[in-house]
C-alpha positions as CSV (number, residue, x, y, z in Angstrom):
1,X,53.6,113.5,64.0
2,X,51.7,116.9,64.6
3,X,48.8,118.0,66.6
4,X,47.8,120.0,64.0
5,X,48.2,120.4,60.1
6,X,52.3,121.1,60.1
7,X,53.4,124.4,58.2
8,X,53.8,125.3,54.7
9,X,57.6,125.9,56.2
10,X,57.6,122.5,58.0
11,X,57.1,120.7,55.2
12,X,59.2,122.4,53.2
13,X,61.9,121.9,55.6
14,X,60.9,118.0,55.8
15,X,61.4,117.7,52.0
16,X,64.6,119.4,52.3
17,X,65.6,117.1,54.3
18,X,64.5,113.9,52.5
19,X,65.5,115.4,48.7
20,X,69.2,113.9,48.5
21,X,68.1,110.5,50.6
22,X,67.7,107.3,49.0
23,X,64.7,105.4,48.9
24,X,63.6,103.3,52.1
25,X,63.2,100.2,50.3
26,X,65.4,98.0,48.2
27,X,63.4,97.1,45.5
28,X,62.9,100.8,43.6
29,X,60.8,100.4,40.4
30,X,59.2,97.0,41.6
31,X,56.0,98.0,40.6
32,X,56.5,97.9,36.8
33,X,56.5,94.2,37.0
34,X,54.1,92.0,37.6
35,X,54.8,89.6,40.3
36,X,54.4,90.9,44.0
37,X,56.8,92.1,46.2
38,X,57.8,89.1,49.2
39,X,57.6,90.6,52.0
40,X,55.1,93.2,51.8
41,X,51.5,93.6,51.4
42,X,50.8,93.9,47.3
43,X,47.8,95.9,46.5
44,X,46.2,96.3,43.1
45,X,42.8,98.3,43.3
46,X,41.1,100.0,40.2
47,X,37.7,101.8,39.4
48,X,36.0,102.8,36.3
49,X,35.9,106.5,35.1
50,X,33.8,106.8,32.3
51,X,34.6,106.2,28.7
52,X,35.7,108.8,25.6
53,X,37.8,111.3,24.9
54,X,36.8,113.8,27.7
55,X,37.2,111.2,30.3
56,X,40.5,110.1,29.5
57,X,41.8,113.8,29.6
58,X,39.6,114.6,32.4
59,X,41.5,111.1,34.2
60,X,44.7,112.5,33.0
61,X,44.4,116.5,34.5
62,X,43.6,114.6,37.6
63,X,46.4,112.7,37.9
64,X,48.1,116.1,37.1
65,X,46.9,118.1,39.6
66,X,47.5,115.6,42.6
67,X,43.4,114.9,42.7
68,X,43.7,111.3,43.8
69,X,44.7,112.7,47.8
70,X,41.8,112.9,49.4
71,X,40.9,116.2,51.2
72,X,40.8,116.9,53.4
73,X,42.6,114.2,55.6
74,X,45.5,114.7,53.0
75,X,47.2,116.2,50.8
76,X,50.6,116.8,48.9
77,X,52.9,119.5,49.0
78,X,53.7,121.5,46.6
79,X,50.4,121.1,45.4
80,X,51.6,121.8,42.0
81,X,54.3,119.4,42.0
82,X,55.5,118.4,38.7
83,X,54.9,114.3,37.3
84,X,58.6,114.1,37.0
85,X,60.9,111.4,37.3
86,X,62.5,112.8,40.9
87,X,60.1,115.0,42.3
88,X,60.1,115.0,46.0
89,X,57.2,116.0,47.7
90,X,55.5,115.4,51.1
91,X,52.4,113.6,51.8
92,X,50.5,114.9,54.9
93,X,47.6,113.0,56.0
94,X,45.6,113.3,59.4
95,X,45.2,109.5,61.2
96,X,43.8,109.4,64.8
97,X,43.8,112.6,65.2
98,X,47.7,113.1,64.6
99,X,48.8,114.6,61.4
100,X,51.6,112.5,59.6
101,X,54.1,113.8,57.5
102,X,55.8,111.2,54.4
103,X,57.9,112.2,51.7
104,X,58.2,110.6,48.6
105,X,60.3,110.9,45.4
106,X,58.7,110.1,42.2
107,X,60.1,106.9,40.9
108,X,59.4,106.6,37.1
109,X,56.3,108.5,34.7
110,X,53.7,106.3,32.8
111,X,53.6,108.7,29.2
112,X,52.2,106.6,26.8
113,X,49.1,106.4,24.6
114,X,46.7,104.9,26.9
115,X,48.0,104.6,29.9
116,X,49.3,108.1,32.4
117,X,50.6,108.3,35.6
118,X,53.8,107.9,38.0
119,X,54.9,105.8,40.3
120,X,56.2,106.8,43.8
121,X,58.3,105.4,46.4
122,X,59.2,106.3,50.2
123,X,62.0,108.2,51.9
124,X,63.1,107.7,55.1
125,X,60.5,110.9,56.1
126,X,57.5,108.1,55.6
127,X,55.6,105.9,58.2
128,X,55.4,103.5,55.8
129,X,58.2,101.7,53.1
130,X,57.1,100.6,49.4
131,X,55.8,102.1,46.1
132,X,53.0,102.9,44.6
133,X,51.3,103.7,41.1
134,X,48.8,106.1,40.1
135,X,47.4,106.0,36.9
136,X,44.8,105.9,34.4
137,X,44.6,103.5,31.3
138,X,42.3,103.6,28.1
139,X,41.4,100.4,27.0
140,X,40.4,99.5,23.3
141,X,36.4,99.9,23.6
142,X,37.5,104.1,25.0
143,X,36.8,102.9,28.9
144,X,39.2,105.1,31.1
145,X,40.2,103.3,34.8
146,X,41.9,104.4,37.1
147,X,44.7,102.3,39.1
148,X,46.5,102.0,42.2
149,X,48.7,99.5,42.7
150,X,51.3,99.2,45.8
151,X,53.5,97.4,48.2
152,X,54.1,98.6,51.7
153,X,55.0,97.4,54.9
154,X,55.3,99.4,58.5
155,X,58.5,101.2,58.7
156,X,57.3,103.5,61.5
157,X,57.4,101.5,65.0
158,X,53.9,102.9,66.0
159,X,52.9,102.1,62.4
160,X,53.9,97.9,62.9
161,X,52.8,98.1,66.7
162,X,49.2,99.4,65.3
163,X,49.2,97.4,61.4
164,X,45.8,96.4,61.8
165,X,45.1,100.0,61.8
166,X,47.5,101.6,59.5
167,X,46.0,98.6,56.9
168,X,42.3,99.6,57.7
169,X,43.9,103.4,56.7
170,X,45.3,102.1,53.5
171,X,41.9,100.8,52.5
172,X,40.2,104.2,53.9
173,X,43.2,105.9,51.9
174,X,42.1,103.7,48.5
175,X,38.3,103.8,48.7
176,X,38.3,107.5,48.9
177,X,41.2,108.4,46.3
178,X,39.1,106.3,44.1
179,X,36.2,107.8,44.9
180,X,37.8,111.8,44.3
181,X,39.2,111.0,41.3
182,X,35.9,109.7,40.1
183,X,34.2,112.7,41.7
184,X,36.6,115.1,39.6
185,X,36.0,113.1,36.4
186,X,32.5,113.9,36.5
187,X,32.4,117.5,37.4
188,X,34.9,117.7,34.7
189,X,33.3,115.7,31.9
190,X,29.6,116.7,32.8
């Protein structure tokens, strides 16, 4: 927790640190199946892009370049992080005036026809325990949506001593990914 946005060299440092860790969570590539997760709170939120062809790569260059963090309350570093099976990276994001700083891993990639994305899970560097997709599908008729899907619970103590607010964050956190990666679709596809 930071007074400020922490340091290119902080959170490089912080993923350092969290690289060789295992997940915080026991149930590591969960969200391929269907059924929820007991014990956590199971989220499945999507929104419509567009439809065609310059949607779906628009949706796709999106998910590539990180777009569905919303700025500028947060952000991922490196910026340019691969979508790789293994990728560590750090999710900052600024809550009640603190700056908070996750890291992640990169779980499993979504490659196939109609559907692109990843799935990530926490490290112990993250306020929060679970996994969570992000990715865009194509259905039949060419409409492109994209998806988040997640289960979390508090991990952090201030995190389950204020879960009425870190849920009404998670909400914040979905209505406004949704809403940039729309925003980028259109300025891409317009």
């Amino acid at each position: 927790m930071f007074l400020s946005p922490p340091s290119k060299t902080r959170i490089q440092q912080h993923i350092e640190q969290q690289r060789t860790l295992p997940h915080s969570y026991l149930e590591v590539g969960h969200t391929r199946r269907a059924e929820n997760v007991s014990g956590y709170d199971n989220d499945l939120n999507t929104i419509e892009l567009g439809a065609g062809d310059a949607v779906w790569e628009a949706a796709k260059e999106a998910i590539r370049q990180w777009r569905m963090f919303p700025a500028p309350w947060t952000f991922i570093t490196p910026a340019d992080a691969p979508i790789l099976t293994g990728t560590v990276v750090a999710m900052t994001a600024r809550v009640m005036g603190f700056w908070w700083l996750n890291a992640c891993r990169i779980v499993y990639e979504i490659r196939e026809t109609d559907r692109f994305g990843f799935a990530y899970g926490t490290l112990p560097g993250h306020v929060e325990c679970g996994e969570e997709i992000f990715m865009v599908e194509r259905s039949v008729d060419g409409t492109v949506r994209y998806v988040l899907k997640a289960f979390s619970k508090p991990r952090h103590l201030l995190a389950r001593l204020a879960y009425p607010l870190a849920r009404a964050y998670q909400r914040r956190f979905v209505r406004d990914s949704k809403a940039a990666m729309f925003q980028f679709v259109q300025q891409r596809t317009l």
